[in-house]
KOLDRENGU-638918 format. One line per 10 residues: their letters; for each residue x, y, z of N, C-alpha, C, O. Coordinates in Angstrom, 3 decimals, always signed. Each point is the difference from the previous one (the first is absolute). Layout:
! KOLDRENGU-638918
A = X:Y:Z:X:Y:Z:X:Y:Z:X:Y:Z  ... .
END
This chain:
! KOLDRENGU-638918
XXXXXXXXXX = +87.364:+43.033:-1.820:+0.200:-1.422:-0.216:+1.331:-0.439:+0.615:+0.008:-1.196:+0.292  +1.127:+1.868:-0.021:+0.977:+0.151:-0.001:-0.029:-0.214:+2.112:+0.337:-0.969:+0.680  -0.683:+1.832:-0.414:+0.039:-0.299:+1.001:-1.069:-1.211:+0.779:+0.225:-0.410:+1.139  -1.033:+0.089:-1.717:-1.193:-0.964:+0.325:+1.159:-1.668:-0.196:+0.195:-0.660:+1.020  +0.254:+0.330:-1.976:+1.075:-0.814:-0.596:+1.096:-0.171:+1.180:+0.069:-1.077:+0.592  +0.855:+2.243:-0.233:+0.854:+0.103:+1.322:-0.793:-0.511:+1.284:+0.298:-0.930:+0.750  -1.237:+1.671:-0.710:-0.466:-0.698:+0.986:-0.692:-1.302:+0.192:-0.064:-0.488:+1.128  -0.452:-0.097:-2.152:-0.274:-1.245:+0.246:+1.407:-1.540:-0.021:+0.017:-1.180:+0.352  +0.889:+2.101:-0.945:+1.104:-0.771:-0.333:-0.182:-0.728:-1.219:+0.549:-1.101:-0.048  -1.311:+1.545:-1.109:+0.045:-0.600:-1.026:+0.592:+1.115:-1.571:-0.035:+1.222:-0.148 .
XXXXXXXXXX = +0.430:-2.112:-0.597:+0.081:+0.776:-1.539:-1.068:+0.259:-0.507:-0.923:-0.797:-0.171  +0.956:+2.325:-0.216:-0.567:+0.987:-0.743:-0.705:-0.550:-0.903:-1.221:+0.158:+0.019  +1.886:-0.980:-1.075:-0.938:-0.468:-0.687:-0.645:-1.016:+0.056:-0.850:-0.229:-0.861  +1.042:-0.461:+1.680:-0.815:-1.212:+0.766:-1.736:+1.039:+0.473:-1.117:-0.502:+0.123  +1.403:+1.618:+0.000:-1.495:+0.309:+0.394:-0.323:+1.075:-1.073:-1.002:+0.713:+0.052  +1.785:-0.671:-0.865:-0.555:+0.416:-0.843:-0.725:-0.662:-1.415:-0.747:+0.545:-0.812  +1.324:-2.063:+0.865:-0.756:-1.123:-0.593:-1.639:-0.269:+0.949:-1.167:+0.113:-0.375  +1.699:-0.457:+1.553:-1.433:+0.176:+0.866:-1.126:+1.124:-0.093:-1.154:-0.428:+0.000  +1.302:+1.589:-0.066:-0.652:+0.942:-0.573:-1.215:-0.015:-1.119:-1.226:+0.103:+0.005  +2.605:-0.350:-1.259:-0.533:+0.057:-1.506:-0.902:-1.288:-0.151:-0.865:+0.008:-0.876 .
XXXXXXXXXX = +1.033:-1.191:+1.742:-0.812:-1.177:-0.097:+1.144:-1.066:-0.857:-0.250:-1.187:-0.210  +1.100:+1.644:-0.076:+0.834:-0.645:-1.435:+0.769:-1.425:+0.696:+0.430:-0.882:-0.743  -0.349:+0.810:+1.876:+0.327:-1.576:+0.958:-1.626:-0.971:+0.041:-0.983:+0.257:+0.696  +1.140:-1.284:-1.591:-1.077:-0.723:+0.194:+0.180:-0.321:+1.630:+0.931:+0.141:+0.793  -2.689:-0.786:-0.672:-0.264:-0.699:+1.301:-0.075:-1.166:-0.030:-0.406:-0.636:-0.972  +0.935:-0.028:+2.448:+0.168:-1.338:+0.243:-1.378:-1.008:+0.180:-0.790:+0.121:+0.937  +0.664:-1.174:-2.067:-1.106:-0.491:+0.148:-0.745:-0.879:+1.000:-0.516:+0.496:+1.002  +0.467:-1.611:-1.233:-0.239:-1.251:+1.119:+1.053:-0.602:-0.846:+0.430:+0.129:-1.146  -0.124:-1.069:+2.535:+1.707:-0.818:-0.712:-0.663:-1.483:-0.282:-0.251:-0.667:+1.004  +0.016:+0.225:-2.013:-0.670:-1.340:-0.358:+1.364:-0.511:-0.445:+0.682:+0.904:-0.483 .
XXXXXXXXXX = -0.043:-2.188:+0.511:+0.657:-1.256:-0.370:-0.564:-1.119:-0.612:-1.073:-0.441:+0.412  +1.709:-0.110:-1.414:-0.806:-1.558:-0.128:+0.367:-1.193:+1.016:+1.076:-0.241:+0.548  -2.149:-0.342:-0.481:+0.675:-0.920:+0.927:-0.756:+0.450:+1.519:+0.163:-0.651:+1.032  -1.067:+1.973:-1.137:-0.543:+0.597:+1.242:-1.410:-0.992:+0.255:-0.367:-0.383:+1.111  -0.191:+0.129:-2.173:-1.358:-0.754:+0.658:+0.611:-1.429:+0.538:-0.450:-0.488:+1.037  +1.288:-0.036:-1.636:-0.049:-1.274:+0.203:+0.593:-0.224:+1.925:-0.356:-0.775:+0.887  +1.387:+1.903:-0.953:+0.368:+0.624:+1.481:-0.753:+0.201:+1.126:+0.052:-0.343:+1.182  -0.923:+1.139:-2.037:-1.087:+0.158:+1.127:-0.913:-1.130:+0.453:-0.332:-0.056:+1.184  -0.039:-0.737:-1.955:-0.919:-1.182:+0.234:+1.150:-0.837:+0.840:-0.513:-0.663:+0.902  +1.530:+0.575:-0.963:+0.985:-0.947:+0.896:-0.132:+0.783:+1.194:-0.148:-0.704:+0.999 .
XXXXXXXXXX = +0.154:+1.782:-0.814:+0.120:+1.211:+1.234:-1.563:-0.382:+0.644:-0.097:+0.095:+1.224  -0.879:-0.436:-1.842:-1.080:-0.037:+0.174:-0.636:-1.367:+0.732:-0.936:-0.070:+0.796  +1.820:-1.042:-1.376:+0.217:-1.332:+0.297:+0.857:+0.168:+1.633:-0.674:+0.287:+0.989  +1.730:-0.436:-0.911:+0.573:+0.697:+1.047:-0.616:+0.629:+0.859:-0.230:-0.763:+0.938  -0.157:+1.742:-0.761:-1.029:+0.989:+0.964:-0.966:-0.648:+0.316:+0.082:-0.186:+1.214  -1.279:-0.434:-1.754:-0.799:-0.898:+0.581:+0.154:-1.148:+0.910:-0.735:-0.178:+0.971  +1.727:-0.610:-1.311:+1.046:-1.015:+0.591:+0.101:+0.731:+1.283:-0.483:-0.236:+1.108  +1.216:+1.160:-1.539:+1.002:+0.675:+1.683:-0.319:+1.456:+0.681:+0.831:+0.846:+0.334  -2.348:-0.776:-0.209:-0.099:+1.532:-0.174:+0.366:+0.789:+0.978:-0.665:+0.988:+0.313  +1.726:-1.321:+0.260:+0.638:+0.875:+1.419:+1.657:+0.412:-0.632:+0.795:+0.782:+0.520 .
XXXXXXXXXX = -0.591:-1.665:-1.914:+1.362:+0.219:-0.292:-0.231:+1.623:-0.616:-1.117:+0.445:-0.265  +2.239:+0.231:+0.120:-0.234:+1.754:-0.690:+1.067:-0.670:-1.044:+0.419:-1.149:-0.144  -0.146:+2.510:-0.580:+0.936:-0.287:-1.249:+1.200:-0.373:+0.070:+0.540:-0.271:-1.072  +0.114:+0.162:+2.105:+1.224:-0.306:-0.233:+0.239:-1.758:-0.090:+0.805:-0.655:-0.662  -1.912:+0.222:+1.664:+0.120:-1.255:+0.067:-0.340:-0.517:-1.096:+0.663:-0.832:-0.618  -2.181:+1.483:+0.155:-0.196:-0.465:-1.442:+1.188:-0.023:-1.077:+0.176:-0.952:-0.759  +0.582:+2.051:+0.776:+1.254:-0.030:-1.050:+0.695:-1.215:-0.078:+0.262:-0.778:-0.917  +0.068:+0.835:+2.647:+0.869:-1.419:+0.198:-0.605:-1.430:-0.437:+0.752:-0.969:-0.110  -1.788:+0.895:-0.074:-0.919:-1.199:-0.156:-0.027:-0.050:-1.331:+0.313:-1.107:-0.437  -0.684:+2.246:-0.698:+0.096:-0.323:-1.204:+0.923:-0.237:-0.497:+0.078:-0.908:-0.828 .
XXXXXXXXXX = +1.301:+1.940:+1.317:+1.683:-0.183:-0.956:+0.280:-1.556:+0.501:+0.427:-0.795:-0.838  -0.603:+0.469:+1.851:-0.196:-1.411:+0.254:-0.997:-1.212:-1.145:+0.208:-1.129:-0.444  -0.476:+1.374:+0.419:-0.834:-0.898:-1.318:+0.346:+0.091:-1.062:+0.327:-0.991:-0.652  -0.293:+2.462:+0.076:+0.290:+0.437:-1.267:+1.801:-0.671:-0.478:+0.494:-0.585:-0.964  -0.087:+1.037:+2.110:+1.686:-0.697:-0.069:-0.213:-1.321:-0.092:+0.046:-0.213:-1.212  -0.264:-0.866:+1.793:-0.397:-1.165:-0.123:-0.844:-0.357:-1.354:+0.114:-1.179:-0.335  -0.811:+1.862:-0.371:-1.127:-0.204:-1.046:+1.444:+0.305:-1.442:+0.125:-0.287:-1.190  +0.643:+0.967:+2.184:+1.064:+0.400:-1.463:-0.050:+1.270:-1.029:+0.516:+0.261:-1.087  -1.851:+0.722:+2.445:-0.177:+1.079:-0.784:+0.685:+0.958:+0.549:+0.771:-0.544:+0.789  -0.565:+2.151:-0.763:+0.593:+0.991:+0.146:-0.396:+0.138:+1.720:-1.219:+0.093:+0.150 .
XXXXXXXXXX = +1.811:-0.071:+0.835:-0.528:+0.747:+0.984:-0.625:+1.584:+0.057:+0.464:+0.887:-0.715  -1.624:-0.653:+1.702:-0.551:+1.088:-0.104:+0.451:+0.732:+1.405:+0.337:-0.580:+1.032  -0.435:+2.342:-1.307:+0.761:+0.793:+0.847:-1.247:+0.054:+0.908:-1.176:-0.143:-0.336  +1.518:+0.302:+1.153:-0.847:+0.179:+1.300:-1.321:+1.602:+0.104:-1.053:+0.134:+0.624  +1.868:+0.859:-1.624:-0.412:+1.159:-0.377:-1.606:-0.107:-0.451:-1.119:+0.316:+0.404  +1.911:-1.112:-1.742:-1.088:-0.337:-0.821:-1.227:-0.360:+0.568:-1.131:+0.420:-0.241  +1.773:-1.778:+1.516:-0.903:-0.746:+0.305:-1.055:+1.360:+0.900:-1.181:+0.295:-0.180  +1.728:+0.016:+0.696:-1.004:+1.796:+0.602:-0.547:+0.502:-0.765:-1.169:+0.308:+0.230  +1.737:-0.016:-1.421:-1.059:+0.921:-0.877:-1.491:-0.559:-0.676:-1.143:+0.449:-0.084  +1.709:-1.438:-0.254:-1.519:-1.618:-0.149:-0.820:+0.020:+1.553:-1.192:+0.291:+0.105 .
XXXXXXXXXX = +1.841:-0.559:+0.742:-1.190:-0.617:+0.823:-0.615:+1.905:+0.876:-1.055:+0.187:+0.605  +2.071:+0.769:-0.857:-0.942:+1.168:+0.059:-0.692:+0.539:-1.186:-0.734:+0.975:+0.164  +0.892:-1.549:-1.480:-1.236:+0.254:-0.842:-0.975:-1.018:-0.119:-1.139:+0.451:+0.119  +1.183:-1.358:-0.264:-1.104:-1.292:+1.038:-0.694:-0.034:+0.712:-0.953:-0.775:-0.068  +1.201:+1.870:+1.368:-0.797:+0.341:+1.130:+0.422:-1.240:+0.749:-0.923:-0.351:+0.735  +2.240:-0.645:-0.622:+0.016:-0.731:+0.721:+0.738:+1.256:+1.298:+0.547:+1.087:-0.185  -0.932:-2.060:+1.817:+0.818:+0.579:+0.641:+1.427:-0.056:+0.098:+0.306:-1.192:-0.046  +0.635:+1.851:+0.150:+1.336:+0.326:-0.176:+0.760:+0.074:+1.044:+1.122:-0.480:-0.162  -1.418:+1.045:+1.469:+0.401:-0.057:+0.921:+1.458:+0.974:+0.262:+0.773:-0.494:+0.820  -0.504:+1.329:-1.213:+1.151:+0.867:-0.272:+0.110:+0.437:+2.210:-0.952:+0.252:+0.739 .
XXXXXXX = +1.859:-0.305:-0.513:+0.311:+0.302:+1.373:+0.444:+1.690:-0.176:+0.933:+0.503:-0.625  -1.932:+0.070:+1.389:+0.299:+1.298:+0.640:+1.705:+0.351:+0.175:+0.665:-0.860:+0.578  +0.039:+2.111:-1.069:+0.875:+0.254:+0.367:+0.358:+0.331:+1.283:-0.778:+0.921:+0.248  +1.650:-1.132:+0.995:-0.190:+0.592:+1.209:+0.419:+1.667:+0.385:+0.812:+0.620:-0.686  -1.301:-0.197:+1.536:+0.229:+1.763:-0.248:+1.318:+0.100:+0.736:+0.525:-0.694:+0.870  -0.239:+1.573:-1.385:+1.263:+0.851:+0.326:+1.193:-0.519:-1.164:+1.184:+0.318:+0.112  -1.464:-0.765:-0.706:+0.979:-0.321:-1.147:+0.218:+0.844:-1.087:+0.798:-0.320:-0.880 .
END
């Protein structure tokens, strides 16, 4: 274990919790405030369906700021419209980086 640990560059007992099962697992990340998001994300996308998420972000924290509500992170706005099945549009990293 000892050497498996060194070599991955992690603590011992970090895989030894992994092992025993004794580290719960990470579920689906639900928020309140997610449906009503998504139907705005949904509103949006139909409207503009060439915009991807970032623009969408910019378009909602735009409203939402104006409406006097919390702006939304752009993250978020990705994780909604890729559990949605809206398209997202994420740009390819370029190689050699």
């Amino acid at each position: 274990m000892k050497r498996i640990a060194e070599t991955l560059g992690v603590a011992r007992s970090n895989l030894v919790e992994r092992v025993d099962g004794k580290r719960p697992k990470r579920g689906p990340q639900i928020r309140s405030g997610d449906v009503e998001l998504t139907s705005d994300i949904r509103r949006l996308v139909d409207s503009r369906p060439s915009y991807g998420y970032r623009r969408i972000a910019a378009l909602l924290k735009r409203a939402r700021r104006s409406a006097g509500h919390d702006p939304v992170n752009a993250k978020r706005v990705y994780r909604l419209m890729k559990k949605g099945g809206f398209p997202a549009y994420r740009a390819p990293h370029p190689a050699g980086r």
